[in-house]
Backbone as a ProteinNet text record, in pm:
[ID]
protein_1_A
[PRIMARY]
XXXXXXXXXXXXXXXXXXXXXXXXXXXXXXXXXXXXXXXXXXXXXXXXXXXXXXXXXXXXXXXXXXXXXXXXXXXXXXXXXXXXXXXXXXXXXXXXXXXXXXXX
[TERTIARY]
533.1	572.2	448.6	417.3	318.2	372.3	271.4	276.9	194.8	248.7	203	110.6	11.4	-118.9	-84.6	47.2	71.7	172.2	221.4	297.9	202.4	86.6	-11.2	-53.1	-79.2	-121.1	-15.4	67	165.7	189.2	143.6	149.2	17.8	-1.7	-85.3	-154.6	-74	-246.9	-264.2	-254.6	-353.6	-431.7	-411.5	-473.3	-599	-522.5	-680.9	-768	-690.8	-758.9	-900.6	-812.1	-928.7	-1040.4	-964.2	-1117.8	-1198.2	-1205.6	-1257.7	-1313.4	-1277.2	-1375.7	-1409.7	-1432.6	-1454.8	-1635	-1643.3	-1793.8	-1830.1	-1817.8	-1856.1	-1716	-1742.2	-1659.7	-1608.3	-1514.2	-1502.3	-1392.7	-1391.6	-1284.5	-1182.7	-1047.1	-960.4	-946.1	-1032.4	-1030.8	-1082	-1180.7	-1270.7	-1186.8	-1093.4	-1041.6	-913.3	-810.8	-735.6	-767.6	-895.2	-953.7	-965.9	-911.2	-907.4	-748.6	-692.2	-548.1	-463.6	-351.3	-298	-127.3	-172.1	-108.9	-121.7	-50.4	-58.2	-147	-250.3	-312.3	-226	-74.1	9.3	23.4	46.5	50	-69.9	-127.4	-274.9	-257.2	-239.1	-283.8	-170.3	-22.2	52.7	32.3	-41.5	-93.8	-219.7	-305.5	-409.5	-335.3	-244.3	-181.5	-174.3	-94.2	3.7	-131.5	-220.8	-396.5	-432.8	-430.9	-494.8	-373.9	-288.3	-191.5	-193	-196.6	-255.5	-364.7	-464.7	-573.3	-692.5	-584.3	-741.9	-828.1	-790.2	-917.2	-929.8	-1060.9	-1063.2	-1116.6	-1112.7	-1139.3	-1248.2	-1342.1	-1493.8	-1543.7	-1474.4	-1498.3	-1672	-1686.8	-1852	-1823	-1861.7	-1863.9	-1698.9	-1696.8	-1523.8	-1453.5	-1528.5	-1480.5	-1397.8	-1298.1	-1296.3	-1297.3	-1382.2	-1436.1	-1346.3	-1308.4	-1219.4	-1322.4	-1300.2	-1428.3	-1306.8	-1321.7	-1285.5	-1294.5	-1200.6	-1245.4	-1206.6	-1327.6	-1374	-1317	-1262.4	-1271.6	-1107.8	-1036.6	-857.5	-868.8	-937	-986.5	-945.7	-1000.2	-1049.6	-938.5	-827.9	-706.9	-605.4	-611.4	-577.5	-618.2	-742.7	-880.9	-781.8	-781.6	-741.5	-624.3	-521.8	-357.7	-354.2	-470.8	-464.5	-519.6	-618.5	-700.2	-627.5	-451.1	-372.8	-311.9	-329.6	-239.7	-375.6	-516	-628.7	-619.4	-639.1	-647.2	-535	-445.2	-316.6	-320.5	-376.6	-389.8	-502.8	-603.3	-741.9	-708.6	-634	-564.2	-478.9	-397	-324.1	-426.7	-486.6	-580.1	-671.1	-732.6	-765.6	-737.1	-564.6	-501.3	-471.4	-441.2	-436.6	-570.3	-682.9	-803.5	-781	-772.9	-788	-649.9	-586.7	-453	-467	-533.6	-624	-737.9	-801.9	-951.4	-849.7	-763.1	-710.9	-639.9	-554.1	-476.7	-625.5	-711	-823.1	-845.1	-898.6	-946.7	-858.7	-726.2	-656.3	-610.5
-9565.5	-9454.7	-9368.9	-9338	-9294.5	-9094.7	-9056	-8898.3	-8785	-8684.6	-8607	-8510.4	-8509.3	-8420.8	-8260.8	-8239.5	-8090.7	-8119.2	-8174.2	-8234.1	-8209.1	-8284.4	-8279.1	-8175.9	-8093	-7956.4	-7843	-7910.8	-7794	-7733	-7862.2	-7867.7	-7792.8	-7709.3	-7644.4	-7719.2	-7804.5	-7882.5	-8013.8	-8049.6	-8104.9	-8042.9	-7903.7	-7849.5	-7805.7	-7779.8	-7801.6	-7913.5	-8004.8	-8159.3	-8146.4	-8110.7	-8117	-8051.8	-7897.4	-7832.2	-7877.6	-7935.8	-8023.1	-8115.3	-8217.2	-8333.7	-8283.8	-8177	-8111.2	-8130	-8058.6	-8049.6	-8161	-8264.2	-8406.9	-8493.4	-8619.2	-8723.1	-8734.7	-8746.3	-8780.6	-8891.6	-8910.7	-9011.1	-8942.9	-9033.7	-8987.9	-8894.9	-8945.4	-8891	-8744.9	-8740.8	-8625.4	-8515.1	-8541.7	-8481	-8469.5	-8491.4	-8492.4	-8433.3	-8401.9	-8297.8	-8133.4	-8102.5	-7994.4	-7938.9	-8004.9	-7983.8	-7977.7	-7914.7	-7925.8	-7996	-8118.1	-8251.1	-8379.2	-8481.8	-8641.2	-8673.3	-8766.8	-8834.5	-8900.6	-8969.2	-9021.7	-8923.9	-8795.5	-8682.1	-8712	-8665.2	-8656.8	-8779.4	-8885.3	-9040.8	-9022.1	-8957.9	-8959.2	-8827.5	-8780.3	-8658.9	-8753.6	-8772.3	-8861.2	-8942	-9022.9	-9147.4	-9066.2	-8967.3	-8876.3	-8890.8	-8819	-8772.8	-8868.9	-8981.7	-9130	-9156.4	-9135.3	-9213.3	-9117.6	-8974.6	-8869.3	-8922.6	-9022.2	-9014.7	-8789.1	-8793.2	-8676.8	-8708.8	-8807.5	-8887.1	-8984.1	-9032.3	-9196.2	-9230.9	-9350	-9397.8	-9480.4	-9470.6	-9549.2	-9618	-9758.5	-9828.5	-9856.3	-9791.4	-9802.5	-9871.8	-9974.6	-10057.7	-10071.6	-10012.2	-10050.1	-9888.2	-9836.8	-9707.4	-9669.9	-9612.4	-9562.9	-9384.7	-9336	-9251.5	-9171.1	-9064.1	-9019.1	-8864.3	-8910.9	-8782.9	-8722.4	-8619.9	-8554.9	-8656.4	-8668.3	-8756	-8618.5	-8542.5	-8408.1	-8422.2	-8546.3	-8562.1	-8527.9	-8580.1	-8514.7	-8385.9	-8328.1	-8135.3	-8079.8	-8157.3	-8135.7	-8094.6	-8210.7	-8206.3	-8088.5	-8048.3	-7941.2	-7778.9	-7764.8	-7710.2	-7659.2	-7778.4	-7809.4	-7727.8	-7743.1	-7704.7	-7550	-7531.6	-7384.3	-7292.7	-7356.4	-7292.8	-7179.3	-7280.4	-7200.3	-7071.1	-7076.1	-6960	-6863.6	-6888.5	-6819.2	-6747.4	-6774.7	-6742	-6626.1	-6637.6	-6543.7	-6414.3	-6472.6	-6364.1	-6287.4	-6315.4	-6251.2	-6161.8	-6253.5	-6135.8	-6028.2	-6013.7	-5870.1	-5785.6	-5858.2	-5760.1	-5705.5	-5773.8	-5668.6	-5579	-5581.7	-5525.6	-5401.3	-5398.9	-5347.8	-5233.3	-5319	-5216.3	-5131.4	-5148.6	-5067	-4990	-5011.1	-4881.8	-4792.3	-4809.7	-4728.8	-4635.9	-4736.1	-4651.3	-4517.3	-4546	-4477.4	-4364.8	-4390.4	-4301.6	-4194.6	-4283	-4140.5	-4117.2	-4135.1	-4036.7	-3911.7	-3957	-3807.6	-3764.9
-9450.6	-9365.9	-9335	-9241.9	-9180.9	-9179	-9236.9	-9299.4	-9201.9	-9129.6	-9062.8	-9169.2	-9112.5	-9166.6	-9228.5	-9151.5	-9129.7	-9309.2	-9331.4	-9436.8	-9570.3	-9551.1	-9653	-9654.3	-9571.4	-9604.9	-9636.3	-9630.5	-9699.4	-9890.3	-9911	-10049.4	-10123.3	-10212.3	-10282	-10348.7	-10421.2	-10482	-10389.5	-10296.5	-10228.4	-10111.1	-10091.8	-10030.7	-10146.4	-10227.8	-10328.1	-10364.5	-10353.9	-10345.4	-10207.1	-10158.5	-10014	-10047.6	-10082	-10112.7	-10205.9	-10324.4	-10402.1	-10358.2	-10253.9	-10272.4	-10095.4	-10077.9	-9920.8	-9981.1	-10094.6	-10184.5	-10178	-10278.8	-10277.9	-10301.5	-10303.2	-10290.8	-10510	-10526.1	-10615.9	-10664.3	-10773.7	-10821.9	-10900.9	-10892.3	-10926.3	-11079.2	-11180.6	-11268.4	-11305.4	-11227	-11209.4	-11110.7	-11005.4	-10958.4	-11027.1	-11125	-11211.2	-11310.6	-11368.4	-11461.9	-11444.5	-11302.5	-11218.5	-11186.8	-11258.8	-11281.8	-11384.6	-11399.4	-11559.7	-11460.3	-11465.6	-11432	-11444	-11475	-11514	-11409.4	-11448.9	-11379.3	-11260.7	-11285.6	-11188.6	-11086.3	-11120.2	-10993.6	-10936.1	-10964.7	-10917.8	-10825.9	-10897.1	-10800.3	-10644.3	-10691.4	-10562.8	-10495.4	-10514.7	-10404.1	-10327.4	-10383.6	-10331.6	-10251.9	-10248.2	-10194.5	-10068.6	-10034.2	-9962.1	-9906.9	-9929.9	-9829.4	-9783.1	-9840.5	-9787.8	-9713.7	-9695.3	-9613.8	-9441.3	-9453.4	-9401.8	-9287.2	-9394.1	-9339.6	-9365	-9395.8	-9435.1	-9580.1	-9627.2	-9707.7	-9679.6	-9711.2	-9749	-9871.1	-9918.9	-9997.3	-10014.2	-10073.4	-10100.8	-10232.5	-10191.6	-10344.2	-10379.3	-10495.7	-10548.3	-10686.4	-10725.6	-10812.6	-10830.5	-11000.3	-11042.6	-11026	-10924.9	-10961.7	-10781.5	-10734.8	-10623.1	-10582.3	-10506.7	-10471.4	-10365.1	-10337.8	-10265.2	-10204.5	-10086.2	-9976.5	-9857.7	-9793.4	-9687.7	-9545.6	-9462.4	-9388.4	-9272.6	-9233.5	-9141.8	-8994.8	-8909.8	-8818.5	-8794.9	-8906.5	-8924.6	-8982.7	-9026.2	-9005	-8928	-8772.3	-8668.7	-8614.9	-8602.2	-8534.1	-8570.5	-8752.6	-8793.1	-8713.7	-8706	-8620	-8502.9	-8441.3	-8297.9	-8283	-8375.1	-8340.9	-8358.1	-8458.3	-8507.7	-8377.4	-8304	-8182.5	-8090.3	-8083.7	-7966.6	-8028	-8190.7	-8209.5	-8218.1	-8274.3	-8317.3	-8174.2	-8032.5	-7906.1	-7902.7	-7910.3	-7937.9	-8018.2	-8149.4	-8279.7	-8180.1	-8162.8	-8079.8	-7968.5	-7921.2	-7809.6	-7853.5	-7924	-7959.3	-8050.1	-8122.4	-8180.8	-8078.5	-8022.8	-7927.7	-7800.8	-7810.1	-7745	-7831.8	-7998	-8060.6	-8063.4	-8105.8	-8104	-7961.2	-7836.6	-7715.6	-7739.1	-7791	-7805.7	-7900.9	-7986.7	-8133	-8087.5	-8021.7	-7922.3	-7821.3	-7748.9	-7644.6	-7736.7	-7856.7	-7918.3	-8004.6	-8041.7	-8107.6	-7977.8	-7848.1	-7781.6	-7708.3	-7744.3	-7739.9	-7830.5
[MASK]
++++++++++++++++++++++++++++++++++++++++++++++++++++++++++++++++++++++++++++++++++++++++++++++++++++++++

């Protein structure tokens, strides 16, 4: 089953997952040492991200390596843009009604 991005980021510790291997790439164990949870959690949050596609996976010897894959960021990035444009605009509709109310 193919997992919407917005899904994976809903959850708290894999939004911490991200920020973690956002730094460097790590392996499951090392990123499971950053939690007070079973390594099995750990492995089905990872699954959820790799399935996401906002990680990938990088086998280096017997070990597999788990990195940020920046380009599904992007699309996150992307969706957030239309509301950032919005928020920007009332605030600074806000500031010019603040400016107008001190100058009388």
């Amino acid at each position: 089953m193919r997992r919407d991005i917005f899904q994976a980021i809903a959850d708290p510790t894999r939004r911490a997952i991200i920020a973690l291997i956002a730094l460097q790439a790590m392996t499951p164990n090392a990123i499971a040492e950053n939690f007070n949870m079973t390594r099995q959690a750990v492995s089905k949050h990872l699954r959820i991200l790799t399935e996401c596609e906002l990680v990938k996976q990088d086998q280096q010897g017997r070990e597999i390596h788990y990195s940020l894959e920046i380009n599904k960021m992007k699309e996150i990035d992307n969706w957030l843009e239309q509301y950032r444009t919005i928020w920007e605009d009332r605030f600074n509709q806000l500031d010019n009604l603040l400016a107008t109310i001190k100058k009388n």
